[in-house]
KETOR-870912 format. One record per residue (C-alpha): x, y, z; residue in three letters. Coordinates in pm, whole numbers, plus 50000, padded with zeros to 5 digits. Layout:
N
XYZALA;...
***
This chain:
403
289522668342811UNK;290242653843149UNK;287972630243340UNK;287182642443648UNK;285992616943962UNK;284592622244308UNK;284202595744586UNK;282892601544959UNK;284372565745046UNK;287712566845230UNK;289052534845009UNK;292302540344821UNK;291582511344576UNK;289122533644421UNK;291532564844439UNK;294722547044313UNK;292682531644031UNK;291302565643916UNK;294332583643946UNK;296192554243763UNK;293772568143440UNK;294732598643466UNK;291682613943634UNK;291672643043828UNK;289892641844149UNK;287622666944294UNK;284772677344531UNK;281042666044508UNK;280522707644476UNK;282472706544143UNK;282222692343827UNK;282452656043771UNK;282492628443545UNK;282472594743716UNK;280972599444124UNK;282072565744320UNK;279302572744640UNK;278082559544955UNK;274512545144907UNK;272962573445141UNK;275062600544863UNK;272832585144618UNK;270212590044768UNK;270282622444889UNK;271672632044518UNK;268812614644337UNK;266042626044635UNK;263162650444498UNK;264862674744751UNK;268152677344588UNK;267042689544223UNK;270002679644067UNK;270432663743778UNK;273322647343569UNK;274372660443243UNK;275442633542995UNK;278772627443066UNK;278342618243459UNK;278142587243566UNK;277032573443972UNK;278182536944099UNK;274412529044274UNK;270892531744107UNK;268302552944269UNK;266482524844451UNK;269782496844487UNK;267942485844795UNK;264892464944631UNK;267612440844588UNK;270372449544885UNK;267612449645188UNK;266392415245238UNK;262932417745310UNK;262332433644977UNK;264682409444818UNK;262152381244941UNK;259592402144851UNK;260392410544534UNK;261842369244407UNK;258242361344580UNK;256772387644285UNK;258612373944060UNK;257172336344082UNK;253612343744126UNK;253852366943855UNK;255672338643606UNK;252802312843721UNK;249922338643651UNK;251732335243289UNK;252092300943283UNK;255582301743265UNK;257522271043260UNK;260252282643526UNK;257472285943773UNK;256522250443801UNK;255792229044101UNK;256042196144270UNK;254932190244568UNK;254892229544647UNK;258162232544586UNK;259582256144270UNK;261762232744081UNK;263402259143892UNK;263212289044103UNK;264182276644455UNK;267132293144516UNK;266282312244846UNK;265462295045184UNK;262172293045295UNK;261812332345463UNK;259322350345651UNK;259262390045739UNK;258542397146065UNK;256482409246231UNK;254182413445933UNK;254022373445811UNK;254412361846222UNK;251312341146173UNK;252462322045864UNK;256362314946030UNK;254302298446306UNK;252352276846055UNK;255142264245892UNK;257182261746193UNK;254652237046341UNK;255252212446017UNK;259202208746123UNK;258982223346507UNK;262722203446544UNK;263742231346238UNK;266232261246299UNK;265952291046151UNK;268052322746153UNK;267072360846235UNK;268132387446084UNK;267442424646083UNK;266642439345699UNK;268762468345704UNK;272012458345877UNK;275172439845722UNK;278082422945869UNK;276282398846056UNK;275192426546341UNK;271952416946532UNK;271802377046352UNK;270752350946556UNK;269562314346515UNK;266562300646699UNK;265092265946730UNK;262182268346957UNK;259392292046922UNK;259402302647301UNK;263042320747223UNK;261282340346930UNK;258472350747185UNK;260912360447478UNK;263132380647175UNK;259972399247070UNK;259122406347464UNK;262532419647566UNK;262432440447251UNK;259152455247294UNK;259882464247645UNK;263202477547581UNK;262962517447703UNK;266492524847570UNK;265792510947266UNK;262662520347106UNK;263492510146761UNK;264002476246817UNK;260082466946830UNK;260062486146484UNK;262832474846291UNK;261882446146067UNK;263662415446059UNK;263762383945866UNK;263752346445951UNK;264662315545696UNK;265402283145740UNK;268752275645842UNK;271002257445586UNK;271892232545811UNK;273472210745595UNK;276252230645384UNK;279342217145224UNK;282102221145416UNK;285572221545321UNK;287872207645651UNK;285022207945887UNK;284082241245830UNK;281182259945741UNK;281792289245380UNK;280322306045187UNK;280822322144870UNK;281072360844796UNK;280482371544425UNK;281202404544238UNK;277952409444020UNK;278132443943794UNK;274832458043587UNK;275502483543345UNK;271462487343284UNK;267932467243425UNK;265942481543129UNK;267752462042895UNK;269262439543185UNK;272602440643161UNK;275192415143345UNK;278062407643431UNK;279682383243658UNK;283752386943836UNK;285782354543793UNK;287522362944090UNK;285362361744401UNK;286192340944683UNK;285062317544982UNK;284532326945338UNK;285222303645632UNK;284112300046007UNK;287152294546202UNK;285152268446406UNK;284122235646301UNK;280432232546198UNK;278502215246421UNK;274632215446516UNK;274302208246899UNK;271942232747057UNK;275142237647261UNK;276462260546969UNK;273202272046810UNK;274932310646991UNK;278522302046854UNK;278592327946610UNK;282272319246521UNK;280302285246406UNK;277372297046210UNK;278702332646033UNK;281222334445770UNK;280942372045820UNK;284552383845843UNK;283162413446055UNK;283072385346236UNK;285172361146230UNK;288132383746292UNK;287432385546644UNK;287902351046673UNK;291182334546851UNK;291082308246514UNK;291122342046292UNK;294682334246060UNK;295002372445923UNK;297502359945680UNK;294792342045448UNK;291792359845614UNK;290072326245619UNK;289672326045234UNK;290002304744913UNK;289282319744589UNK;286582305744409UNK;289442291644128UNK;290822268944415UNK;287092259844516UNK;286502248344140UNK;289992226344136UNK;288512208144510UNK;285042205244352UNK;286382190844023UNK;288392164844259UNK;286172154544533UNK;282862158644325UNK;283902153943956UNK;284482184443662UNK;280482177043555UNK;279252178843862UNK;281102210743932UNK;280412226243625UNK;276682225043698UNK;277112240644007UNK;278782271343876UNK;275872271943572UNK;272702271543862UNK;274912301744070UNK;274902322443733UNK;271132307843693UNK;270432323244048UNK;272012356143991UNK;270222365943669UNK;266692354043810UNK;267872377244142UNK;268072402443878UNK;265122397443653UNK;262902395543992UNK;263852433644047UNK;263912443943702UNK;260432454643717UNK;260982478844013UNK;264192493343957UNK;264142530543883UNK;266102524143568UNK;268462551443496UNK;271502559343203UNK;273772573343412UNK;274282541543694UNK;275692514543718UNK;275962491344044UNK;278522464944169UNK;277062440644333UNK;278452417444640UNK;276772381444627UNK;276432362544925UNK;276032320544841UNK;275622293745063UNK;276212257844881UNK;274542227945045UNK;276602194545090UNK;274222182944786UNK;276172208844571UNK;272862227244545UNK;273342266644559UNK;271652288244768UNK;271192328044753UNK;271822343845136UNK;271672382645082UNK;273212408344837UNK;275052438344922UNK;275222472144713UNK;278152480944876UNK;280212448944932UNK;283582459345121UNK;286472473244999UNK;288332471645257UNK;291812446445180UNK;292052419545493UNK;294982403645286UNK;298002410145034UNK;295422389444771UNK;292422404044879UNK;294272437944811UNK;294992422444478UNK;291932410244406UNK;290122440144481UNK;292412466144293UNK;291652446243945UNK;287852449044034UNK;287672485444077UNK;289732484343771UNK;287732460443556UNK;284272478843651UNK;286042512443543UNK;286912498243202UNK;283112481243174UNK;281112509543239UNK;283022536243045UNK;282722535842575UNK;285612531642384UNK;286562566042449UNK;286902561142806UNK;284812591442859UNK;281512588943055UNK;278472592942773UNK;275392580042876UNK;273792580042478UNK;276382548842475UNK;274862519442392UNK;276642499842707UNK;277742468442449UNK;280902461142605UNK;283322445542312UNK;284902411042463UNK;288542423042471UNK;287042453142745UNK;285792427642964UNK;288882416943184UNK;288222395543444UNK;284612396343396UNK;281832371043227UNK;278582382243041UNK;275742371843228UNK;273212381943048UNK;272722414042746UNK;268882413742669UNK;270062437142369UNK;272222412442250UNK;269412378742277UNK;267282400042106UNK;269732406841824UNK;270242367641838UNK;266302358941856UNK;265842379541520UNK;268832358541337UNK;267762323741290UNK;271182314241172UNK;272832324541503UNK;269932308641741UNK;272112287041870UNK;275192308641970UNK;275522316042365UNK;278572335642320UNK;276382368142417UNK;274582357542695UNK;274572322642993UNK;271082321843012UNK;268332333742860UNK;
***
């Protein structure tokens, strides 16, 4: 029996690596197997509305609700959940000093606006020499960010916004603000950061896995913090929505380094400890991202959900989480982004499909090691729990990187 696939995305990677299996492709009218979809697909397809519902052998690349996690105010929201809810507990990853979260700061100091207005301007007032960037929930590639550093240009946004006749929806839309990493590591003067593949098979047991193969993304303008450049997007973004317009744009390398030639600068500058720790608190970050959703994600067999990390590391070599995206781009800027992009699609096919390579959603979604390709377990609460109920194997990580 053929599988059949379906995808509303105009990206041959996803095409060329269904067709290299054999699948045949069809329309979203007709029967399918594996449905590769726009996030507004799924949600039309999963809405009350539709009525339709998946048989056992489909399976859908987004979960119903990806954006408790992909929209940043309800990321905040929901890693702000998460804490109070592990201190009500008196869970030891919720402890303080000095106010601060010694285990679970990971995400800049962030505010939604205009709801939490009055508390920005409290803690503005403690640092009022602070920057902090805007940015609206809902949008990607760096469209509508800006940085501020005094509160009058926050005031004179919300004015021009409010008064805006031809565009109404700017006093509604919600937006953001955080502190401004203003002290990353940068490699040759410039600012990065890093973008990570992140796949999960199932929240309900949480299910993880992380891509070895992600990459760094550089400004093509040296960092620097003058108010003079506090608008020099080209400074501040590492966007490459971006960046491309730049006249410092190289399209050869795109203005990135994979994350394998980050590791080999890391281990030389900063030592191969040093480095290694780093990498452990990003894969830290990522599953507490996860587990601080967990509760709210609509849960369902048939999805699964790649998604697109977005890290900043400061120049103390401390990691920290920007935004994630359930539909990171798949669009090839370079020969090894084309590359590097192919064996993703590829790898995530292989993960999310049994041993028969037929869709089957009463599959128990243990991926055997020799499936995973290019990917690292993250984290298999099916499989810690098989290790928590054998003493003899307590000590074994080879199922899991944190638990």
């Amino acid at each position: 029996m053929k599988v059949t696939f379906c995808t509303d995305l105009d990206k041959s990677v996803v095409v060329a690596n269904c067709e290299k299996r054999g699948w045949v492709q069809v329309g979203p009218e007709d029967e399918w197997n594996v449905y590769w979809a726009g996030t507004q697909t799924c949600r039309s397809l999963f809405s009350v509305d539709s009525g339709y519902r998946m048989s056992d052998n489909q399976i859908i690349n987004h979960f119903p609700n990806h954006y408790e996690i992909s929209r940043k105010d309800l990321l905040v929201k929901n890693i702000k959940r998460y804490r109070r809810d592990l201190e009500k507990e008196g869970n030891i990853l919720a402890e303080r000093w000095d106010s601060k979260y010694l285990h679970l700061d990971f995400i800049p100091v962030t505010f939604v606006l205009p709801a939490d207005y009055n508390m920005f301007v409290e803690e503005y007032r403690k640092a009022p020499q602070s920057t902090w960037i805007m940015k609206p929930c809902g949008k990607s590639q760096g469209l509508g960010i800006f940085l501020i550093n005094k509160l009058s240009k926050l005031k004179r946004w919300s004015r021009e916004a409010n008064k805006n006749p031809l565009q109404p929806q700017l006093s509604r839309e919600c937006y953001v603000i955080s502190r401004y990493i203003n002290n990353p590591l940068l490699i040759g003067g410039k600012k990065f950061d890093l973008r990570l593949y992140v796949i999960v098979t199932s929240f309900r047991p949480l299910k993880a896995y992380q891509f070895k193969l992600g990459f760094c993304r550089f400004c093509t303008v040296k960092y620097d913090t003058s108010v003079a450049e506090l608008d020099n997007m080209f400074v501040h973004l590492t966007n490459v929505a971006v960046q491309k317009h730049g006249d410092e744009y190289n399209s050869l390398h795109g203005g990135k380094l994979s994350v394998q030639n980050l590791r080999l600068h890391l281990e030389s500058t900063r030592g191969k400890e040093t480095t290694e720790k780093l990498f452990d608190e990003i894969s830290w970050l990522i599953i507490h991202s996860l587990k601080a959703v967990q509760p709210v994600m609509a849960t369902d067999r048939h999805c699964f959900e790649c998604y697109g990390y977005d890290i900043i590391i400061d120049n103390k070599l401390k990691p920290w989480l920007i935004e994630v995206n359930a539909s990171p781009s798949l669009t090839s800027t370079t020969a090894n982004d084309r590359i590097l992009k192919h064996k993703l699609i590829d790898n995530i096919l292989s993960l999310v499909l049994p041993p028969s390579g037929h869709p089957d959603v009463r599959w128990n979604k243990i991926v055997a090691p020799e499936t995973l390709g290019d990917f690292e377990l993250l984290i298999d609460e099916d499989l810690v729990n098989q290790e928590d109920g054998c003493s003899d194997r307590h000590n074994n990580k080879s199922n899991y990187r944190w638990k």
